[in-house]
N, C-alpha and C positions, 0 to 999 in steps of 0.2 A: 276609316278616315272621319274627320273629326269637320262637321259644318262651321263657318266661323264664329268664332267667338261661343261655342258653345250654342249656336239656335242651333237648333234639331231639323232636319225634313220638314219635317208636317209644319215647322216654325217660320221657313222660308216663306211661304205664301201670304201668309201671315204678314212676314218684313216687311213683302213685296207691297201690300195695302196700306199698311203706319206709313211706309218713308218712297213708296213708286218705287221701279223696277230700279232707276237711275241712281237715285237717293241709295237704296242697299247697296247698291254695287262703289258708289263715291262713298262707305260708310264701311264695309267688307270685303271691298276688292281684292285688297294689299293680304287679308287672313284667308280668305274664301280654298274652302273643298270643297267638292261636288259628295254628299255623302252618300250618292250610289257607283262609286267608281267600280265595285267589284262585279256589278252588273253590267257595267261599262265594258271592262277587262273581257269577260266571259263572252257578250254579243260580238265584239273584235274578233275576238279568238272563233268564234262558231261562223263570221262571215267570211273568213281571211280568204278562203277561197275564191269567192265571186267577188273582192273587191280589188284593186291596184294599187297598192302603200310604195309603188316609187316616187311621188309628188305626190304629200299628202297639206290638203289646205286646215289648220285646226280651227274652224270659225268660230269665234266665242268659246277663245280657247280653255278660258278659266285657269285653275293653277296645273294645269297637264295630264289630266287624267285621262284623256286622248290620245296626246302625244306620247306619253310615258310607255302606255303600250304597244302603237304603230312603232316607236326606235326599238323594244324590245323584239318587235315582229321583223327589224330589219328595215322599214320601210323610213324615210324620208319626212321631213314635218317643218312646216312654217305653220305660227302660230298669230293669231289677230286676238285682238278683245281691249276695248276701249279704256276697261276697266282692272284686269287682273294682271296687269303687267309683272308686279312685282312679286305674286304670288308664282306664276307663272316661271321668273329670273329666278327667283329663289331657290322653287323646288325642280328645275333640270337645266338651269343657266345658260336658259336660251334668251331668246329678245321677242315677244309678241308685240307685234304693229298694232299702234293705236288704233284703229278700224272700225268703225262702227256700223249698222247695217243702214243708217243713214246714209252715210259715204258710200255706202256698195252700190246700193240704190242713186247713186249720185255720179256711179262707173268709177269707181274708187280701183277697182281691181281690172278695167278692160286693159287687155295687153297682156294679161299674164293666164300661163296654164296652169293646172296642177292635173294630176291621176284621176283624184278622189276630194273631192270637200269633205266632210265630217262636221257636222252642227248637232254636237250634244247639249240639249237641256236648257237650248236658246232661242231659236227659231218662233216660235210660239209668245215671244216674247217682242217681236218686232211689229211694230206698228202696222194692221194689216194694211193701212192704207197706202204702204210700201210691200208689202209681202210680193204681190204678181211684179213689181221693176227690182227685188230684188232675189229672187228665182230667175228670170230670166236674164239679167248677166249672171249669175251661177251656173246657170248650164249654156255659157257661152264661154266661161274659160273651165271646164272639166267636163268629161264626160261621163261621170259617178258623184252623185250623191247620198252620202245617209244622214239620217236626224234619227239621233237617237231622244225620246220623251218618255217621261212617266205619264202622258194619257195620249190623246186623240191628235189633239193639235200640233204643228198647224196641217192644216187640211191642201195641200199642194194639188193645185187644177193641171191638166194636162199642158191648157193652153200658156201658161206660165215658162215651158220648156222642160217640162220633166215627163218623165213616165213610171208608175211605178213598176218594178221587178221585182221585189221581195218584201214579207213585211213577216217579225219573228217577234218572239219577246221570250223574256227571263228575270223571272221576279217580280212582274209587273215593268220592265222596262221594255220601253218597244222598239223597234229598230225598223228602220222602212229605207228600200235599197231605191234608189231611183238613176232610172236611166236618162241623158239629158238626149232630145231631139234634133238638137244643132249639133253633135260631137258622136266619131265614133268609140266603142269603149274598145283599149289594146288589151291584150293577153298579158299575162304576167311576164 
């Protein structure tokens, strides 16, 4: 899979300084692929077990490299992301909700459940000074979540409503399984 417009990986960070996170995404939303989808694919596949893909939330969902493979798995998907709407229509012709983690943090999502959230390659990218209000409605409508990142961040506190349960990686991708404190998690 091909990054937009030809930036590379290691180019995206890069973007992310010339133009802010907001700026790339208003500038490569519409073209945007995630160019680690096949490390994506693989952590899916090695977690499938210990996760719930019957309600799956795709948070910053990008153009589906998430979702593409929870429908392959069988599993269920609503997709968010402010910005990759049409990347997203394009490549599985689905509808991703304008959603921002502004809005989440703002109780954009109270009222609804899902299985599992799923925040690949985003999280780390939200304003910490919402990170703790918006982890905690997160593990107020699911009882699973994973963030998949290429490093460390972001760094999820207990007291936020998470717990962690798992943390793996492949290729350098890392995958960190967390259990929400408010919800219990169902069986498959």
């Amino acid at each position: 899979m091909a990054a937009p417009k030809g930036i590379m990986a290691e180019k995206i960070r890069v973007q992310y300084e010339n133009l802010g996170v907001t700026g790339f995404y208003q500038t490569h939303g519409a073209t945007y692929r995630n160019p680690h989808e096949k490390q994506i694919h693989a952590l899916l596949v090695q977690l499938a077990t210990q996760l719930n893909f019957s309600s799956v939330l795709d948070l910053a969902c990008g153009s589906g490299e998430v979702s593409s493979k929870i429908l392959e798995l069988g599993g269920n998907i609503s997709g968010i992301d402010p910005y990759t709407a049409d990347a997203y229509h394009q490549r599985l012709g689905l509808t991703a909700e304008a959603i921002s983690f502004e809005d989440i943090a703002n109780g954009a999502l109270v009222g609804r459940h899902y299985s599992l959230v799923i925040c690949s390659f985003a999280l780390h990218l939200a304003d910490t000074s919402r990170l703790p209000l918006i982890c905690y409605h997160l593990a107020n409508i699911s009882p699973q979540l994973l963030i998949l990142t290429p490093h460390k961040r972001p760094s999820i506190k207990p007291e936020w409503g998470w717990q962690l349960e798992t943390e793996t990686h492949f290729e350098r991708v890392k995958a960190r399984v967390y259990k929400s404190v408010y919800q219990e998690v169902t069986e498959l």
